[in-house]
N, C-alpha and C positions, 0 to 999 in steps of 0.2 A: 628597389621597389619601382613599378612601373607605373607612371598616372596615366587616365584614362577620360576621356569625355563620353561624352553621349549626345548628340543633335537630332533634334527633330526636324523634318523638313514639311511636316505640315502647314506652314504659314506662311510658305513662298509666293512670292509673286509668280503670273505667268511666264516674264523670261528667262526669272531662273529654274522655274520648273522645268522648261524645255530643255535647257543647258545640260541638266542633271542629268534626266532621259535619258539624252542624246551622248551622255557622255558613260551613262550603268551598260545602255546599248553597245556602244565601241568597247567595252570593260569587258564584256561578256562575250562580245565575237572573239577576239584577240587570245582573252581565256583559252575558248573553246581552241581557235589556233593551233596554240601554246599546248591544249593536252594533246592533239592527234601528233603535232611536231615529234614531244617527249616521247609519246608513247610508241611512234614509229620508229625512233631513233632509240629505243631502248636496248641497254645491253643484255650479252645473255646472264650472266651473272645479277640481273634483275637490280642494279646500283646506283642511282641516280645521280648525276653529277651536280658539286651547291650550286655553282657558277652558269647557267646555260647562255647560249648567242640567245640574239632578238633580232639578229639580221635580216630575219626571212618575216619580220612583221611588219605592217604597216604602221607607219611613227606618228601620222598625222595627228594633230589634236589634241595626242597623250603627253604629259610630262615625262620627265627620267624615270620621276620617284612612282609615279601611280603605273607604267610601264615594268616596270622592277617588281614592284608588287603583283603586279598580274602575272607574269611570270613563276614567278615565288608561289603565289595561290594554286598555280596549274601544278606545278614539278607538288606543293602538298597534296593537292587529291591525287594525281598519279601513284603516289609512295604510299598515301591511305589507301588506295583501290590494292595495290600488293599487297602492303602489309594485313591488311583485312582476310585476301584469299591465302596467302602462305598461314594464315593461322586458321582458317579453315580447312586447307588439305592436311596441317598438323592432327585437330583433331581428327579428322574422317578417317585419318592413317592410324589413330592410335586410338580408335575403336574398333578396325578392322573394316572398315565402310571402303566401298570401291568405287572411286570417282576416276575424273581421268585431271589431269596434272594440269588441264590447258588455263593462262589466266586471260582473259578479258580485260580488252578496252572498257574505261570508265563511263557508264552510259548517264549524262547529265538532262535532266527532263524539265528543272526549273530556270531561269536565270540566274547567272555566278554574277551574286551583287559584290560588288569591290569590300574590301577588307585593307582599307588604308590608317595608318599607324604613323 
């Protein structure tokens, strides 16, 4: 069994607020990074590797562990963005529907708030 918290950060002072920001901001560029990385380096077998480098990111500022996680977050939505279209050219196939086979980079519109554990 996993325990779990919950924080609100409504009642911060100003310079931890900026801290925060500034640090959801670096979480979210690096993210974003991390999916075009994965998603360019994708094999053709469509298989994601558990393990990836972080060599080609920028470390500043980030810990190991919120670094590891951002990564972790990217390589999930890349695998949810597959897994999503292979189950929908499943179906389209097995209605007889004629699509064409291409899958798409993951197109993100909001900010990737951190998912730390």
């Amino acid at each position: 069994m996993m325990g779990s918290t919950r924080h609100s950060f409504k009642k911060l002072n100003l310079g931890k607020d900026s801290r925060l920001e500034v640090f959801v901001h670096k979480y979210d560029k690096i993210c974003r990074i991390a999916i075009n990385n994965i998603w360019d380096n994708l094999p053709d077998n469509l298989v994601i590797a558990k393990y990836l480098d972080t060599s080609y990111v920028d470390k500043t500022g980030m810990s190991a562990r919120a670094l590891r996680r951002c990564i972790d977050q990217a390589r999930g939505i890349v695998a949810g963005t597959i897994e999503k279209q292979k189950r929908r050219l499943f179906i389209n196939e097995k209605y007889g529907k004629n699509l064409n086979s291409v899958y798409s980079k993951p197109e993100i519109k909001n900010i990737i708030y951190p998912q730390l554990s």
